[in-house]
C-alpha positions in Angstrom: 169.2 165.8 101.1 168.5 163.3 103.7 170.8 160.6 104.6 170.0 157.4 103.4 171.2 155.1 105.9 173.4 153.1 105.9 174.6 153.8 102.7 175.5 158.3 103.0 174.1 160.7 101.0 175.5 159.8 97.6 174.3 156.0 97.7 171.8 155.7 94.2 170.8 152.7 92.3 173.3 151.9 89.6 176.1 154.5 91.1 178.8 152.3 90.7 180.8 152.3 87.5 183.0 150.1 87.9 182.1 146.6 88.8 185.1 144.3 90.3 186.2 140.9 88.1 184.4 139.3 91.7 181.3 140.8 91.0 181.3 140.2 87.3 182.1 136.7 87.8 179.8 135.7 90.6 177.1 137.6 88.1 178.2 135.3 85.1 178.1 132.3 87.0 174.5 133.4 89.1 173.4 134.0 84.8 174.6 130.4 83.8 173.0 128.6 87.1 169.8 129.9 86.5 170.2 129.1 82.6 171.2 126.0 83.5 168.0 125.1 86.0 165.4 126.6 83.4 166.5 123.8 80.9 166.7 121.2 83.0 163.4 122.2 84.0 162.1 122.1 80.5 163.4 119.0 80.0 162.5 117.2 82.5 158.7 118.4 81.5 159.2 117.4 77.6 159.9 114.3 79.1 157.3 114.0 80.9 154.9 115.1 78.1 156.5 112.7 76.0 156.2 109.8 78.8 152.2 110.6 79.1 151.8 110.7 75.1 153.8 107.0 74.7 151.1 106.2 77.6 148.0 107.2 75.4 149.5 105.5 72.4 149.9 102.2 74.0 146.0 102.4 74.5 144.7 103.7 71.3 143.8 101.1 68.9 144.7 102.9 65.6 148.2 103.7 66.7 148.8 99.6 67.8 147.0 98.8 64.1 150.0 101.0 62.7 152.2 99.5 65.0 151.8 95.8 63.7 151.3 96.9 60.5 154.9 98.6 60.1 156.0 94.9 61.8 154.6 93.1 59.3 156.0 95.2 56.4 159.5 95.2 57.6 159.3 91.6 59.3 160.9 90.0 55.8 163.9 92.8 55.8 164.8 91.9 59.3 164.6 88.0 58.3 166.9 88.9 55.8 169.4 90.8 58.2 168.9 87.9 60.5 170.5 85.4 58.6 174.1 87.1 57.2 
């Protein structure tokens, strides 16, 4: 068998056994960080989406008629709250 330099004849992937607390740790913490950076990514673009769709409902009529028309259902209530 040939040498494979520069790790000897019996270098093979996965050959070690017995991975070090270092190794395990820098492996846990490499796991959490890009965890961590995937949901902050999808966050960040659910809060986008939800920035564009708040966009398109301040422009569609329907959604403003609803708007007004919750107002005016609950405008008595807050009257009511308004004056204890």
């Amino acid at each position: 068998m040939a040498k494979n330099a520069p790790y000897g004849d019996n270098h093979r992937y996965g050959a070690v056994k017995n991975r070090t607390p270092v190794y395990n740790l820098c492996k846990e913490n490499v796991k959490y960080a890009v965890e961590t950076s995937i949901k902050d990514e999808f966050g960040c673009i659910k809060k986008e989406s939800i920035k564009v769709a708040l966009k398109d409902a301040a422009k569609d009529p329907l959604f403003l008629a609803d708007i007004r028309e919750i107002e005016k259902d609950f405008e008595h209530v807050d009257f009511e709250e308004a004056e204890k």
